[in-house]
C-alpha positions in Angstrom: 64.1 116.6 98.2 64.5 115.1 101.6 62.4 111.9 101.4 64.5 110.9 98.3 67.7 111.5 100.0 66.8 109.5 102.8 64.9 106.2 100.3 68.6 106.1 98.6 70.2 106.1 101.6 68.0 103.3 103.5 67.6 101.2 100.5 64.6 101.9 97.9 63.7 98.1 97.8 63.0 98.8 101.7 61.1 102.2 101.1 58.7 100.5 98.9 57.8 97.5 101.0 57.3 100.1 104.2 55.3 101.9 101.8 53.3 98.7 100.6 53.0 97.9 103.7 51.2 101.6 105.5 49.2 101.9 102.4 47.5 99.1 103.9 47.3 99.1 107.0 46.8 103.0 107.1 44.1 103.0 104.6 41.5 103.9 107.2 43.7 106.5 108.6 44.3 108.3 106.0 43.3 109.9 102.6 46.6 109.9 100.8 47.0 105.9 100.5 48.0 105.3 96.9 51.4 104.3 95.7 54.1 106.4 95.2 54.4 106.8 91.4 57.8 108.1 91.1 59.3 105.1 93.9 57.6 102.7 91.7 59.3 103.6 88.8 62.4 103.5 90.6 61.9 99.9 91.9 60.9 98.7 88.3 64.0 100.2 87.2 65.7 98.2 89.4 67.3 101.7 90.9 67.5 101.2 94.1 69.8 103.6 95.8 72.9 102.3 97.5 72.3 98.8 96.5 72.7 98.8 92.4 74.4 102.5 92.0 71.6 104.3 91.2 68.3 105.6 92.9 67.1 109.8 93.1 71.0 110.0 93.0 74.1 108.5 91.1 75.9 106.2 94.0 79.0 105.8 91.1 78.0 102.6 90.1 77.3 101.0 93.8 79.1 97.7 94.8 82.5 98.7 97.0 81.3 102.4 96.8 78.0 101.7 98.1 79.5 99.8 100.6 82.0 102.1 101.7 79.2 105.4 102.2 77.1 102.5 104.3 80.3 101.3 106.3 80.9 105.1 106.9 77.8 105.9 107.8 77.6 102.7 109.8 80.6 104.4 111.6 79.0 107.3 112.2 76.1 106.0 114.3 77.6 104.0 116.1 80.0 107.2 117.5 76.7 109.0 117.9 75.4 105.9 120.0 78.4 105.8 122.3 78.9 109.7 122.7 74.8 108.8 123.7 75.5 106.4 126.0 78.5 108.0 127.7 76.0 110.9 129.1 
């Protein structure tokens, strides 16, 4: 389930352009260069994780609770950055 976790998390919209965006310029790099049926669907949908509520998982509607898991995770980085550079 992993890569859906992490497309709701970065932003689906996102996922799909980076995906758009290796299926052409890998195309000669690799065999597996189609689209992503499933991530389509969910950008058709409009689903698109954090953003609008709902993705792979239910983000209780998005707006200020989408906001507040990004500001937290946000958070959460940046202690991981200056723990980093502290060493």
């Amino acid at each position: 389930m992993y890569p859906y976790k992490g497309y709701n998390w970065r932003g689906i919209s996102w996922q799909y352009i980076f995906e758009k965006l290796t299926t052409y310029l890998y195309q000669d790099l690799a065999n597996g260069t189609g689209e992503d049926p499933l991530l389509k669907q969910k950008v058709d949908a409009n689903e698109l994780g954090l953003k609008t509520g709902r993705g792979f998982f239910d983000w209780g509607g998005g707006g200020d609770a989408g906001k507040q898991i990004v500001a937290d995770r946000d958070k959460a980085l940046l202690e991981l950055l200056k723990k980093d550079q502290e060493q």
